[in-house]
C-alpha positions as CSV (number, residue, x, y, z in Angstrom):
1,X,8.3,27.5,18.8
2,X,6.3,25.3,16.6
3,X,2.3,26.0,15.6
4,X,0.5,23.2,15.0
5,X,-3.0,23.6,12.8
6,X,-5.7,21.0,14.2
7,X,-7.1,19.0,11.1
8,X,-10.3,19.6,12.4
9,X,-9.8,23.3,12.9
10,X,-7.8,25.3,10.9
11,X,-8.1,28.8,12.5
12,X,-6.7,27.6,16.0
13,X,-3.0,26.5,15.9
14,X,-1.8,24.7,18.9
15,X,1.7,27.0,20.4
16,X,4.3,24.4,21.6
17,X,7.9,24.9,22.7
18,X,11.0,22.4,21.8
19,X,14.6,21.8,22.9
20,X,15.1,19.8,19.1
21,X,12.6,19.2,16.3
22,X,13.0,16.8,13.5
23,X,12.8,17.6,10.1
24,X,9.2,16.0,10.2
25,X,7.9,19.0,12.7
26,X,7.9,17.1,16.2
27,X,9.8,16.9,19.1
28,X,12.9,14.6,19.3
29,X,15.1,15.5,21.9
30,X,17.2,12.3,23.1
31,X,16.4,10.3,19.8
32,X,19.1,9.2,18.0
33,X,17.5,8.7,14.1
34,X,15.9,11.5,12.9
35,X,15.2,10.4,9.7
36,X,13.3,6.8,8.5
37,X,15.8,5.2,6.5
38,X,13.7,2.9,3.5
39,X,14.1,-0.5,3.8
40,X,13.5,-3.7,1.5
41,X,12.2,-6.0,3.6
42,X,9.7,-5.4,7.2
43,X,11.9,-4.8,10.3
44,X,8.4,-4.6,12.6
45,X,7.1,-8.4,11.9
46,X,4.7,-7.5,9.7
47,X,4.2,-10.1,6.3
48,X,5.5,-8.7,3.3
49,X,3.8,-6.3,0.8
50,X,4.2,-6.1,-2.4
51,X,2.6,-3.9,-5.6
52,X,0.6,-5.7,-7.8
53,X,1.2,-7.1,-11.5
54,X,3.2,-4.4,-13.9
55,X,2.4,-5.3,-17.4
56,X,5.0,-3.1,-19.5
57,X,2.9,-4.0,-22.6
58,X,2.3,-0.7,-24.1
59,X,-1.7,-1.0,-23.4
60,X,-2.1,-3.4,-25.7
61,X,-3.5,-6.2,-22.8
62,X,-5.4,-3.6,-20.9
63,X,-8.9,-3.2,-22.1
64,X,-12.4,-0.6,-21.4
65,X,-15.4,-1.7,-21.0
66,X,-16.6,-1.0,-24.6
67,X,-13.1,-2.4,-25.6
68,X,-13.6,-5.5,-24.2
69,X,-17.5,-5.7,-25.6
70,X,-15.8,-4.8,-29.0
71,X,-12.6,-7.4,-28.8
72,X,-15.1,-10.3,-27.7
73,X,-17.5,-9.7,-30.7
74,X,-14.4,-10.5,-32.9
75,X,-13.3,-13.4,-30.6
76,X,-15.8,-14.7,-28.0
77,X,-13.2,-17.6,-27.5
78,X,-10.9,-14.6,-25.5
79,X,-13.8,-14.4,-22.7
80,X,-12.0,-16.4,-20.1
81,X,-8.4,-14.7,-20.5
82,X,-9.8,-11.3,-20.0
83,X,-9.8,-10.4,-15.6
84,X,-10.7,-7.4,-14.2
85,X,-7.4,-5.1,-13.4
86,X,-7.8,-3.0,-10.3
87,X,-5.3,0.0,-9.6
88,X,-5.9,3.1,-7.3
89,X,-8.9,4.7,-9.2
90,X,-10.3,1.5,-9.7
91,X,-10.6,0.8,-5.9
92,X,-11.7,3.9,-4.7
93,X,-14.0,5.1,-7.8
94,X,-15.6,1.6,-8.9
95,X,-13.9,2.1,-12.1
96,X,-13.8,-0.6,-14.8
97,X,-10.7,-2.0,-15.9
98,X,-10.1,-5.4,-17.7
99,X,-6.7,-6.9,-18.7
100,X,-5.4,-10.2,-20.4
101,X,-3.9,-12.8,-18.2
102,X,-2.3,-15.3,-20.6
103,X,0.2,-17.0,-18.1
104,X,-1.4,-20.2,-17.8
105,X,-2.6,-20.2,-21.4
106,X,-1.4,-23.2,-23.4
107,X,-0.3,-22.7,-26.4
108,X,-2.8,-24.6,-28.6
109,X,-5.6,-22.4,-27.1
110,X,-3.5,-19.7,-28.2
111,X,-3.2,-20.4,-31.7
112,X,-6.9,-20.7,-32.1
113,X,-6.8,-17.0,-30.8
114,X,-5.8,-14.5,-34.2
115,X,-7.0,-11.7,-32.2
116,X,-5.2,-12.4,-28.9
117,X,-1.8,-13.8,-31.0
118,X,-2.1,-9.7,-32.5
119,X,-2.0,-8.6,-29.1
120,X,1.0,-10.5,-28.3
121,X,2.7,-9.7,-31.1
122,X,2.3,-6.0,-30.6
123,X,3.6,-6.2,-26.6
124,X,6.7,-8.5,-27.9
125,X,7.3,-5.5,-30.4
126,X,7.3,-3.1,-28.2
127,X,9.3,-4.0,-25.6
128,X,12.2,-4.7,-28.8
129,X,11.5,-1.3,-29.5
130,X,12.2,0.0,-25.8
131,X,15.6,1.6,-24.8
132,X,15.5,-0.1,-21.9
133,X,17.3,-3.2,-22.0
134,X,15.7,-5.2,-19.1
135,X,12.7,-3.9,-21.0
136,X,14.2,-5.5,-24.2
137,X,14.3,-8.9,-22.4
138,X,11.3,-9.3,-21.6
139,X,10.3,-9.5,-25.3
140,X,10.7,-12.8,-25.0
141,X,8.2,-14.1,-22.6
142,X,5.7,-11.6,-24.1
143,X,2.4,-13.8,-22.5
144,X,4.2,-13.1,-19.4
145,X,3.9,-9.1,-17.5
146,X,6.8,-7.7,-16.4
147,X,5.4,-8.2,-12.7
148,X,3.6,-11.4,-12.3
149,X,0.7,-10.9,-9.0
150,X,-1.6,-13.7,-9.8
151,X,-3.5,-14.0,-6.5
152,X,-5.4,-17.3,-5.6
153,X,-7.2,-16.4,-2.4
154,X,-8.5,-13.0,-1.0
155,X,-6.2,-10.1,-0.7
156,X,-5.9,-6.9,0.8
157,X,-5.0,-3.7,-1.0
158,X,-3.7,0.0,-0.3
159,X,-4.3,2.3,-3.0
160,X,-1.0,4.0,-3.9
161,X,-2.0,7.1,-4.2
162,X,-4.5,9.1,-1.4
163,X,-6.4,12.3,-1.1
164,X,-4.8,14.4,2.1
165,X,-8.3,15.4,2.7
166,X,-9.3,11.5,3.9
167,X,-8.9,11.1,7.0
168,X,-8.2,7.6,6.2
169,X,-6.6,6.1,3.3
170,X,-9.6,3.4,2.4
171,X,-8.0,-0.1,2.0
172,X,-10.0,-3.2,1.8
173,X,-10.0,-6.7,0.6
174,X,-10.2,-8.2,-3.0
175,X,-10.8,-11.5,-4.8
176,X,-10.0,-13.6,-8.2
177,X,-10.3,-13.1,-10.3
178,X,-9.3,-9.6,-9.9
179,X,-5.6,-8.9,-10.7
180,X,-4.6,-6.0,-9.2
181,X,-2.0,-3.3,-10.9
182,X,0.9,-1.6,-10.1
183,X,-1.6,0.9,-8.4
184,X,-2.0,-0.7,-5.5
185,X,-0.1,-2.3,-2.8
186,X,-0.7,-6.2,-2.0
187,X,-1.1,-7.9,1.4
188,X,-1.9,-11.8,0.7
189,X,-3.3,-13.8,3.5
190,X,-4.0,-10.5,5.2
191,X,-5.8,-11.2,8.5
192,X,-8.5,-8.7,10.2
193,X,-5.7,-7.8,12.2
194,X,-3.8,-6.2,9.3
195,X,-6.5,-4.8,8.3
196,X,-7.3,-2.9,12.0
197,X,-3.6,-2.1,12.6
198,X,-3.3,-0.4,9.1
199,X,-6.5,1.1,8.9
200,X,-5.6,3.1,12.2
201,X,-4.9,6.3,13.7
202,X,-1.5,5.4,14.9
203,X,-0.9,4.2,11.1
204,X,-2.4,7.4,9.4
205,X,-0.2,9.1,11.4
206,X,3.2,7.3,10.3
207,X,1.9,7.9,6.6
208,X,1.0,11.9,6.9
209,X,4.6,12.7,8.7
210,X,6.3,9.8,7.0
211,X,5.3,9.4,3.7
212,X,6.2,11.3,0.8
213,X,3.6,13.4,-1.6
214,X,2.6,13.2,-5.6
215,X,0.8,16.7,-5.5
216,X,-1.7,17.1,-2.6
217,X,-2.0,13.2,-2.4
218,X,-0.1,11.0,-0.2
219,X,2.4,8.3,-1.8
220,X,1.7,4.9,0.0
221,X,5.5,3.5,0.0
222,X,6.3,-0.2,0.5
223,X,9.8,0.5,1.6
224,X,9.4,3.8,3.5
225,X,6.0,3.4,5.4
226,X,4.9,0.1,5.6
227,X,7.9,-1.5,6.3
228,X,8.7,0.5,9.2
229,X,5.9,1.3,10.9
230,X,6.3,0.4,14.6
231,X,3.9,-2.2,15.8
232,X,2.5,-2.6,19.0
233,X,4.7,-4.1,21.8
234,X,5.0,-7.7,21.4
235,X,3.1,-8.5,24.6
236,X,0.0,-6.8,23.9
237,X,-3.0,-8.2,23.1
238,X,-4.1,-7.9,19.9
239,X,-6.7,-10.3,19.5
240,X,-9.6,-7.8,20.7
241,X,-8.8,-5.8,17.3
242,X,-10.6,-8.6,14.9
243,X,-14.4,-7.6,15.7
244,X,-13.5,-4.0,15.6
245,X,-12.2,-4.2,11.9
246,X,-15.3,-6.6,11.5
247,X,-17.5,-3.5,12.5
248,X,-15.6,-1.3,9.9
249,X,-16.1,-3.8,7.4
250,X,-19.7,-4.2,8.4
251,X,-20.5,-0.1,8.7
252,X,-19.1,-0.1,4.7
253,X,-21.6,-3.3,3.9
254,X,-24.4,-0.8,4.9
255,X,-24.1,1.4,2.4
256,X,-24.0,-0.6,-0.8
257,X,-23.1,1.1,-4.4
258,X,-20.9,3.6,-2.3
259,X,-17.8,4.0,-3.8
260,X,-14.9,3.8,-1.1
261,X,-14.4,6.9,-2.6
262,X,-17.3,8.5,-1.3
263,X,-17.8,6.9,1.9
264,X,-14.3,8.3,3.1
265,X,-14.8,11.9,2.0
266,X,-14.6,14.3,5.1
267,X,-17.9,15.8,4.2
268,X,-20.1,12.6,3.6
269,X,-18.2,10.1,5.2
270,X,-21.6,8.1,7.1
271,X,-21.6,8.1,11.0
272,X,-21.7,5.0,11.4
273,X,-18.3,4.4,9.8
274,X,-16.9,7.3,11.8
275,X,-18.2,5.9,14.8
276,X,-16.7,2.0,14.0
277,X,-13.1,3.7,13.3
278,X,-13.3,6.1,16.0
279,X,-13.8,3.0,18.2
280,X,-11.1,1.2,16.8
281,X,-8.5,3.9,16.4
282,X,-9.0,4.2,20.5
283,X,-8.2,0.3,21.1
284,X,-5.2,0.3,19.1
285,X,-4.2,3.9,20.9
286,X,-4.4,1.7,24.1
287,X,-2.0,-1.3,22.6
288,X,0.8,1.3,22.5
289,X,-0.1,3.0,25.8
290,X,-2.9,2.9,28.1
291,X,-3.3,6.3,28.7
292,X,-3.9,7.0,24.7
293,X,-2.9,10.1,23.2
294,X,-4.9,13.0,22.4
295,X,-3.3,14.4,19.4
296,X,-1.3,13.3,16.0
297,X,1.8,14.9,17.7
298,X,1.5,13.1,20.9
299,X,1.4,9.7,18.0
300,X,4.5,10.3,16.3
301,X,6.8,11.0,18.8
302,X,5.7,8.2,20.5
303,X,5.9,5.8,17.3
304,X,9.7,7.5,16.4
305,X,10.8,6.2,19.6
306,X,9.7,2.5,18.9
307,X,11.2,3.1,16.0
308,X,13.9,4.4,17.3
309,X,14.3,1.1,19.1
310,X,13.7,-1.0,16.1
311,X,16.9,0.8,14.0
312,X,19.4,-0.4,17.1
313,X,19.9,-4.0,16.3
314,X,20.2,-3.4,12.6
315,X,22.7,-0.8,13.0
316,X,24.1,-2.9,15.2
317,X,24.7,-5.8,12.4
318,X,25.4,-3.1,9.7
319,X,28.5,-2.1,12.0
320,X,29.7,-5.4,12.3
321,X,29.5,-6.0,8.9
322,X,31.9,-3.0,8.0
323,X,34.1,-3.9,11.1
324,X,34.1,-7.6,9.3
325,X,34.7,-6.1,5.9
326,X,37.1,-3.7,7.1
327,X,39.0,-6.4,8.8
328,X,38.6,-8.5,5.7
329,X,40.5,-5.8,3.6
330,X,43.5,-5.7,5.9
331,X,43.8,-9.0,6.3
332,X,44.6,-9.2,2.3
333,X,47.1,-6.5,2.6
């Protein structure tokens, strides 16, 4: 017997009856997987996303707004090699952040810097200092962060870290020269479509039984949710999906100098936006199956049984390569 509390009402579980549950709470009787297994790499065709630049540089590059007033009194010169840095609170809270970007800084603009060659110095110290010897290494490139996201063009971003109260985790497109942090996960050349298949019901889903938790917030992870989240069937047609994330992006643009923040809280999230995902959630419902679904539970078990499908062919190869390896052993013996 499983009781299931409807998000929006809490005093009115839902009674259901199942042969075999999985440890995520839902029905999985004749499914094979019953746990997501992470993976490096997408196995539902989706581009790659990454997190955005890491400095490991003891704060020393990242800056306030009064900080950065302050530095660029002493050293107006700096004003080009400071970029706004955008993690999770940044995105959601309109936040200000700036950091140094001194990868493509020669080095004679550099030494006319004694306020930016401090800085450097003090991020090559300490990283010497650090116990960690990767850590250690990097000392040597001490212009450079430990990871390097530059972006050129627009790119999308998923904060890391999400209230469980949204009902959607607010993603959204940014631009250069922005750098986004470690915070936040990347998607370059992200098309409407990403943006509509991600910022769906069928995805919140995958991420509220799926993903893990960092105190009442869901964890946005690369490995576990993203990059295996089933995808619509290969024959359906997702073209009808770009002017519905359009609308999304449009119902936001109405209400200007309201953070994202704002806008998806429960209790003043505008209906207008509701409407747009409502509207969007139902088309990409209907990719999967054209009947819909009429709950989150009804979702899941649906989307574990595409991924269900997805895991065959890479077990598959993973058994072949231990019958090859096996083989390999006996072969020397």
């Amino acid at each position: 017997m499983l009781y299931t509390y409807s998000r929006a009402n809490n005093t009115e579980p839902e009674e259901t009856v199942h042969k075999k549950l999985s440890p995520y709470l839902f029905d999985c009787s004749g499914l094979h997987n019953l746990v997501v297994r992470e993976e490096n790499s997408p196995i539902n065709e989706l581009s790659k996303l990454i997190i955005g630049s890491k400095p490991i540089d003891g704060g020393h590059y990242i800056f306030t707004d009064e900080e950065r007033e302050w530095f660029l009194k002493e050293e107006p010169e700096a004003l080009s090699l400071l970029r706004p840095f955008i993690g999770t609170r940044e995105f959601l809270q309109g936040k200000k952040r700036w950091i140094l970007a001194l990868h493509a800084t020669s080095p004679s603009l550099l030494a006319k810097l004694p306020k930016v060659r401090k800085r450097i110095a003090a991020v090559r110290d300490y990283r010497k200092a650090s116990k960690s010897r990767p850590t250690q290494k990097l000392a040597e490139t001490p212009t450079l962060y430990h990871v390097n996201v530059i972006p050129k063009d627009l790119f999308l971003v998923i904060p890391e870290v999400n209230s469980e109260r949204r009902e959607y985790v607010p993603i959204g497109w940014l631009e250069p020269p922005i750098i986004p942090s470690n915070l936040v996960r990347v998607l370059e050349n992200a098309t409407l479509i990403d943006f509509a298949l991600l910022t769906s019901a069928m995805h919140m889903t995958w991420l509220r039984y799926i993903g893990g938790r960092l105190g009442n917030s869901y964890r946005y992870s690369i490995g576990l949710i993203y990059n295996t989240f089933p995808t619509p069937p290969k024959d359906a047609d997702i073209s009808k999906l770009g002017p519905l994330a359009q609308s999304i992006l449009e119902a936001r643009n109405a209400h200007p100098n309201v953070t994202l923040a704002d806008l998806y809280d429960p209790d003043l999230m505008p209906p207008n936006l509701r409407r747009a995902h409502k509207t969007l959630d139902l088309a990409v419902d209907r990719l999967y199956r054209r009947a819909g679904f009429t709950s989150e539970h009804e979702r899941i078990e649906h989307l574990f049984t595409l991924y269900e499908k997805m895991r065959l062919p890479l077990e598959g190869k993973m058994k072949s390569r231990k019958r090859r390896k096996k083989q390999g052993k006996q072969d020397k013996t």
